[in-house]
C-alpha positions as CSV (number, residue, x, y, z in Angstrom):
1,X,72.3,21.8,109.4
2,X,69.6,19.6,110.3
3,X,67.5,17.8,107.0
4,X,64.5,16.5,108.6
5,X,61.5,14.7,107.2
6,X,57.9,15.4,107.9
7,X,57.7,12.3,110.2
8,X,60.6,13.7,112.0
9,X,59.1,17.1,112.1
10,X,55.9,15.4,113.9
11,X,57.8,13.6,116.3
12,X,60.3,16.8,117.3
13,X,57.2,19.3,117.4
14,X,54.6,17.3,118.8
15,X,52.0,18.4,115.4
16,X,50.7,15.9,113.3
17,X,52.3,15.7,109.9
18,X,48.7,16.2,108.4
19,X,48.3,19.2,110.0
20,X,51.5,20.2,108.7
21,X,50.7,19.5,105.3
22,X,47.8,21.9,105.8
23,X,49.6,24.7,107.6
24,X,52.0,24.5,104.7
25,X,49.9,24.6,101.8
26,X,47.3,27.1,103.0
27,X,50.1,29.7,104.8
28,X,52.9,28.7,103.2
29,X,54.6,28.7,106.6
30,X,57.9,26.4,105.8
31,X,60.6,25.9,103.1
32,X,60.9,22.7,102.3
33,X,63.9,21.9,100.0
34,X,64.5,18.8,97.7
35,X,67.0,16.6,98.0
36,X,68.4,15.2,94.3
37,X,66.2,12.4,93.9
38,X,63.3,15.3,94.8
39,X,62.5,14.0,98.3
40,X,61.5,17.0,100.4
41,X,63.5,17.8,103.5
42,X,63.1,20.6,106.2
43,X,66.0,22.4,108.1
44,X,66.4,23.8,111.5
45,X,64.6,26.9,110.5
46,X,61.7,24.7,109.7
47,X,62.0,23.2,112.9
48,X,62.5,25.9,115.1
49,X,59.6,28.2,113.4
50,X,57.1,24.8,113.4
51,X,57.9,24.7,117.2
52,X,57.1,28.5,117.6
53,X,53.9,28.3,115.8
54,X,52.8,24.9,117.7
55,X,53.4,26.7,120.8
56,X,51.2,29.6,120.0
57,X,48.4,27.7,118.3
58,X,48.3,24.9,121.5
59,X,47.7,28.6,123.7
60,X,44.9,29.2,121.6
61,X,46.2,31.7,119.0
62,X,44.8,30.6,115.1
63,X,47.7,29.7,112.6
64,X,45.8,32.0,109.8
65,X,47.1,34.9,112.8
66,X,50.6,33.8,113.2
67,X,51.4,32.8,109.7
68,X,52.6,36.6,109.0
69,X,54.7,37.3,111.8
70,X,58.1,37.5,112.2
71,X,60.3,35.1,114.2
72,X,60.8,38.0,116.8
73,X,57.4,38.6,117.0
74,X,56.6,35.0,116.9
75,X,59.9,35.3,120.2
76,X,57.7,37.8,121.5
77,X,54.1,36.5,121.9
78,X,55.7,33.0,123.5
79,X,57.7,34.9,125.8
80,X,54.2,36.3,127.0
81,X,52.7,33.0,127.2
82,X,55.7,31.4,129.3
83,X,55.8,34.4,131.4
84,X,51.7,33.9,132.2
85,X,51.4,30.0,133.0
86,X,53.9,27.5,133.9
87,X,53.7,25.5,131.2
88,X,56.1,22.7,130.7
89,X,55.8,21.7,127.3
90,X,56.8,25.7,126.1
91,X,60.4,25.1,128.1
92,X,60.8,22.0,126.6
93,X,60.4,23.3,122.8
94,X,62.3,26.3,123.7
95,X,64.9,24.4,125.2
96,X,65.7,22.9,121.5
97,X,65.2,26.2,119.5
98,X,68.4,27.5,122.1
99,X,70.4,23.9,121.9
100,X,69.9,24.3,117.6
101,X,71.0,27.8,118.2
102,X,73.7,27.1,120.7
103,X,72.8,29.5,122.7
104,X,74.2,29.2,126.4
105,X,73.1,32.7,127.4
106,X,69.4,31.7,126.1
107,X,69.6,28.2,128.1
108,X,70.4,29.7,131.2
109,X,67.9,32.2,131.5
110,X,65.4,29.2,130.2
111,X,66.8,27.2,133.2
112,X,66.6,30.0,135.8
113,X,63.3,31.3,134.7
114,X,62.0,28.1,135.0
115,X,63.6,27.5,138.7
116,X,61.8,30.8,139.8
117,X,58.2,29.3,138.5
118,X,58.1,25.7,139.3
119,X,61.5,24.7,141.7
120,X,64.9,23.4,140.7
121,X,63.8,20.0,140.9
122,X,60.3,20.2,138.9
123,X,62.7,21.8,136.1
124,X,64.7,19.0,136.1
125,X,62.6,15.8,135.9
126,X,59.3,17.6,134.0
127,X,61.3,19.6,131.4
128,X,65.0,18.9,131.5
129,X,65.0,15.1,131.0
130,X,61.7,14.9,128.6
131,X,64.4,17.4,126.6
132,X,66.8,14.8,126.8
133,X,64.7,12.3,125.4
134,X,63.7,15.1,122.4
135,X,67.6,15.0,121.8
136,X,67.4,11.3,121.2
137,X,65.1,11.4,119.1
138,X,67.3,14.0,117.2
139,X,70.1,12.5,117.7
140,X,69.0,9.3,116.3
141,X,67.6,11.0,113.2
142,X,71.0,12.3,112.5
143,X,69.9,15.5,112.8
144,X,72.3,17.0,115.9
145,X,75.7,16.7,115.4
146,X,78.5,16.1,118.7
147,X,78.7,19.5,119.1
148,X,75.2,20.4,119.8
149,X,74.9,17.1,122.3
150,X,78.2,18.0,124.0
151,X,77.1,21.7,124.6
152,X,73.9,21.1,125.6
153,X,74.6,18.2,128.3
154,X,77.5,20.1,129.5
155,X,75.7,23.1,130.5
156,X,73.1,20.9,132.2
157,X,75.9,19.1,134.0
158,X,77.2,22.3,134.9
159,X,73.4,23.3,136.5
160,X,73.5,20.6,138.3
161,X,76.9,20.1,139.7
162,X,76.5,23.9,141.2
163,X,73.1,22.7,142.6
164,X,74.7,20.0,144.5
165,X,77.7,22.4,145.6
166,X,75.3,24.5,147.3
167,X,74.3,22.0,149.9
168,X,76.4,22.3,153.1
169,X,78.4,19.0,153.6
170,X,77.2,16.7,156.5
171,X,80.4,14.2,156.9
172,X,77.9,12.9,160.2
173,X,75.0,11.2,157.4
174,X,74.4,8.0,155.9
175,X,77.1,7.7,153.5
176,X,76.0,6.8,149.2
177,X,78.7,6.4,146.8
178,X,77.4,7.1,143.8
179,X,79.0,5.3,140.1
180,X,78.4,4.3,136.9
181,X,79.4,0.6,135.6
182,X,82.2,0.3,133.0
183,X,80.7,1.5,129.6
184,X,78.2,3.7,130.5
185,X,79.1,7.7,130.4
186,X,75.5,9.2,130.5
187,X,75.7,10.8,133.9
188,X,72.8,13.6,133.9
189,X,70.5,11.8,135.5
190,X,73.0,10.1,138.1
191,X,74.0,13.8,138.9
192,X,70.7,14.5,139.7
193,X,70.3,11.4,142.4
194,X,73.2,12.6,144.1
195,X,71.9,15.9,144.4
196,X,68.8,14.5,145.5
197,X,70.7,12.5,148.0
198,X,72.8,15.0,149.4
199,X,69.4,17.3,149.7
200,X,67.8,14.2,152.1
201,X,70.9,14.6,154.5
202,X,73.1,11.6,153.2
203,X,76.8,12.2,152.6
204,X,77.7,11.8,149.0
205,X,80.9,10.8,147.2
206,X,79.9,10.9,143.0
207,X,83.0,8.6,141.2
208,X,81.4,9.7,138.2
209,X,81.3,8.3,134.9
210,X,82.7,4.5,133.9
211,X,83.9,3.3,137.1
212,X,86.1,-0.6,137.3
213,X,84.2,-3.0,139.2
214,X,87.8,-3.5,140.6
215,X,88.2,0.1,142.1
216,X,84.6,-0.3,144.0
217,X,85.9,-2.7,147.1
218,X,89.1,-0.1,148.0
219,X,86.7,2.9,147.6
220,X,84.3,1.2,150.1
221,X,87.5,0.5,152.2
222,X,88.0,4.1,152.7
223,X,84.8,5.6,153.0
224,X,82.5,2.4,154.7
225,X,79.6,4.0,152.5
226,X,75.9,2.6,154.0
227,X,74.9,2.5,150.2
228,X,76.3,2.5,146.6
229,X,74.3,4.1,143.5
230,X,74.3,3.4,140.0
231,X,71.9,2.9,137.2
232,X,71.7,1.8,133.8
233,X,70.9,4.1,130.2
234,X,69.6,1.8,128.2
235,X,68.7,-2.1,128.1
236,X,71.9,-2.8,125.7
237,X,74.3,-1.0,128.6
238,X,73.0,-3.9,131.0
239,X,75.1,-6.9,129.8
240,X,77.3,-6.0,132.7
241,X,74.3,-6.6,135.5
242,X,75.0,-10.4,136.2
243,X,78.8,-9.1,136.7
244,X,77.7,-6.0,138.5
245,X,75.8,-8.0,140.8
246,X,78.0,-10.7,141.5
247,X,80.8,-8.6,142.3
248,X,78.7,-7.2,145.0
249,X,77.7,-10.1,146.1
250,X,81.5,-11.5,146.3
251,X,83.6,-8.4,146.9
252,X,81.2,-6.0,149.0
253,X,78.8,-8.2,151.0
254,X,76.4,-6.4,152.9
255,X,76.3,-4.0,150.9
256,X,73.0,-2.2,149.6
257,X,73.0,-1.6,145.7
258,X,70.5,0.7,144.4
259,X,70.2,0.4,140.9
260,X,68.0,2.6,138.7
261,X,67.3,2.1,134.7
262,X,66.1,-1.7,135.3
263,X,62.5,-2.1,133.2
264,X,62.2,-5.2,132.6
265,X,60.0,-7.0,135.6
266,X,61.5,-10.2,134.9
267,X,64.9,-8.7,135.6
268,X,63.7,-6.8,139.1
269,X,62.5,-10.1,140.1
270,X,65.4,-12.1,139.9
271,X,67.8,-9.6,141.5
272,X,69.1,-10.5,145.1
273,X,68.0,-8.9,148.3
274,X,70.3,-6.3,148.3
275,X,70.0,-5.2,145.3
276,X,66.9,-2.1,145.1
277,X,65.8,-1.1,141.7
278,X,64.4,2.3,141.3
279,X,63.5,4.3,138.5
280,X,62.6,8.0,139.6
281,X,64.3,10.1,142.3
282,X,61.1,10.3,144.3
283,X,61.8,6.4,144.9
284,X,65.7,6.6,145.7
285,X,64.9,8.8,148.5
286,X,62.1,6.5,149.6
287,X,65.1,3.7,150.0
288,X,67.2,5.5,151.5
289,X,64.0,5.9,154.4
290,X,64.0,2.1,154.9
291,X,67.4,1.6,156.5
């Protein structure tokens, strides 16, 4: 069970911790508890209900109106509200209430209702990976355990992977390879460039997840890819660039690296020729136009 402060409640729901204050003492919409030393704490039911009733009030429903509901009728109204505008925001906070209830029959309807409204691809970069970043933020704040990260990013994996297996192969198309360097195992977003990819007619081979520099030159041996993929989840993950680099440069010359996850503008500058930083899929597909 999640224990969460009423900073942590701001960040997760998006509602200012004053306003909680408020909405707590006039409704008495929570149930804070106290740790030993008499700190107040909020659990998931805190969270999820906070979400619910930030949801409602941003769609112009009063909280002095909501406070008395249930949670299904509270379900209800934002089922309403989701069904009569594609708003973003209400998958993303719906997205956690299923994830803290781990709920894979709720998450897939969330995914596939929200594929019918705004397109596969609009789910995926405007709700599914802001979501991701929400799950940092819980994550960070100790306040999702394994389990809940594991399920959730499994079942996204799972969306994706059957998205890309719906594309026709093309063995004829410029060839990507797509990897992640040694170290690094978040592959969501690397999933999702390969789909991309395979969408703009180029012939994909995904190594997946923590891929030996030393297993890169026999795979390029095989398949002569025109391109290689990879990318980078956070700035500590990129002590391996200078040796990512350099074994391009030594073992696979010629070869054009894209690499996404590089911020830094320092770092884009100094990069070699063939090396293509990117950052969003809209860019990676942009590259792959220029050869």
């Amino acid at each position: 069970m999640g224990q969460y402060s009423i900073k942590e409640l701001e960040k997760l729901s998006g509602i200012k911790a004053h306003t909680i204050r408020i909405w707590e003492k006039r409704y008495a919409i929570l149930n804070p508890s106290r740790t030993d030393t008499n700190i107040r704490f909020y659990g998931d039911d805190d969270l999820k209900k906070l979400i619910n009733l930030g949801i409602l009030n941003q769609n112009g429903l009063k909280i002095s109106r909501l406070s008395g509901l249930s949670n299904h009728e509270l379900h209800e109204k934002i089922m309403s509200i989701t069904d009569a505008k594609n708003q973003k925001d209400v998958y993303i906070d719906r997205f956690i209430v299923s994830m803290l209830d781990l709920d894979e029959i709720a998450f897939s309807r969330l995914i596939q209702e929200a594929t019918l409204k705004i397109g596969f691809e609009n789910t995926v970069v405007d709700v599914l990976f802001p979501f991701l970043r929400k799950i940092g933020i819980l994550w960070q704040t100790g306040n999702i355990t394994p389990s809940h990260e594991h399920f959730i990013s499994n079942l996204i994996r799972q969306k994706i992977f059957a998205s890309i297996d719906a594309i026709p192969l093309n063995d004829q198309n410029p060839k990507a390879i797509f990897f992640l360097p040694e170290g690094e195992l978040h592959e969501i977003a690397l999933l999702f460039y390969t789909y991309m990819a395979k969408k703009n007619n180029i012939y994909t081979v995904y190594l997946g997840q923590s891929v030996p520099l030393s297993d890169l030159k026999g795979v390029q041996e095989t398949y002569q890819a025109d391109y290689f993929i990879s990318m980078y989840s956070t700035s500590a993950s990129m002590k391996g660039l200078d040796q990512l680099v350099s074994h391009f440069a030594e073992e696979l010359p010629g070869v054009n690296l894209f690499l996404a996850g590089i911020n830094d503008a320092d770092t884009r500058k100094s990069l070699p020729d063939f090396v293509y930083p990117f950052n969003y899929p809209s860019e990676l597909i942009n590259l792959f136009k220029l050869f």
